[in-house]
N, C-alpha and C positions, 0 to 999 in steps of 0.2 A: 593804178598799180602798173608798175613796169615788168616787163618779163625779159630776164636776163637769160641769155644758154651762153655756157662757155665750151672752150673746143683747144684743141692745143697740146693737152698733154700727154706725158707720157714718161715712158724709162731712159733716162738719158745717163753716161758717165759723164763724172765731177771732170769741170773744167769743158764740156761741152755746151751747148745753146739750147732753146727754146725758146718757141713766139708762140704766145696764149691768144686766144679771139675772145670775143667778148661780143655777140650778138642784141641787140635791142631792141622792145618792141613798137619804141616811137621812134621819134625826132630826136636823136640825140642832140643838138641844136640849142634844144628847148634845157636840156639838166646843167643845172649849174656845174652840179661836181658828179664827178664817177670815179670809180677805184677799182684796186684789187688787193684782196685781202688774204693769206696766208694762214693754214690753222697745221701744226707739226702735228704728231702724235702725242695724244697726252698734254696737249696746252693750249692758252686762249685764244681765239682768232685775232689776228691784229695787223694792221696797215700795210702795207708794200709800198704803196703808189698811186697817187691818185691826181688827176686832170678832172681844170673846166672848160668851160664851154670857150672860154677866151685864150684858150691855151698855154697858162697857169698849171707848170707840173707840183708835183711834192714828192721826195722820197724821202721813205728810213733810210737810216743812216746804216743800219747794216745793208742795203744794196745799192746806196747809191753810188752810178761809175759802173755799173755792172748792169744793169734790169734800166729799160726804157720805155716809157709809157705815152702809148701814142691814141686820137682814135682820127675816124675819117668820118664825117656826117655825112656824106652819101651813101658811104653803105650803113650807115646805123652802129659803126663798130666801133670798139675799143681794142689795143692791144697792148701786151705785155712781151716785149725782147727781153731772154734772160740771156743773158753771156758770161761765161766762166763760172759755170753753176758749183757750190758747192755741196758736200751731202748735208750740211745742216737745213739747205734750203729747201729740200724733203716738205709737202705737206700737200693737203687741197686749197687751190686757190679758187676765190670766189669775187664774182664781179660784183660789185655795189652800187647800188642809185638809193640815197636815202634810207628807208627801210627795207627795201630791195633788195633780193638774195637772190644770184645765179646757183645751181644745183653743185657747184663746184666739176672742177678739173684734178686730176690726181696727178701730182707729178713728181717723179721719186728719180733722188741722183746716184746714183753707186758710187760707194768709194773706193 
């Protein structure tokens, strides 16, 4: 089992920034794939962005151009650059490794 802590967020106005962290308890190295996953209010959690170990990104297609998804295996981390946030993208984001769930990050954009 891997243990995710995420870090990062916060109240930001639309059209401003945020970089999500994404902490982990091994080798990041060793995980094929990791992510970050988006859940609004009132709807299903679902994809943002995710990277492998070979540095192989993915994005939805509502952020991609805008949110960057990076990590660093020496520090064990994952990150998420959001830029030009809009309020739709309002929700808790959570780090993924397989069945692995970070406690989530809140991040809410004012309109």
């Amino acid at each position: 089992q891997v243990q995710l802590v995420e870090s990062g967020g916060g109240l930001v106005q639309a059209g401003g920034s945020l970089r999500l962290s994404c902490t982990a308890s091994v080798r990041i190295f060793r995980l094929i794939k990791m992510a970050w996953y988006r859940q609004a209010p009132g709807k299903q959690r679902e994809l943002v962005a995710a990277i492998t170990n070979g540095g192989r990104t993915h994005y939805s297609a509502v952020v991609s151009g805008r949110f960057t998804i990076s990590s660093d295996f020496r520090k064990n981390m994952m990150y998420l650059q959001m830029n030009s946030l809009e309020h739709e993208k309002t929700g808790v984001y959570y780090c993924n490794v397989e069945d692995d769930w970070g406690q989530g990050t809140q991040v809410t954009v004012s309109s």
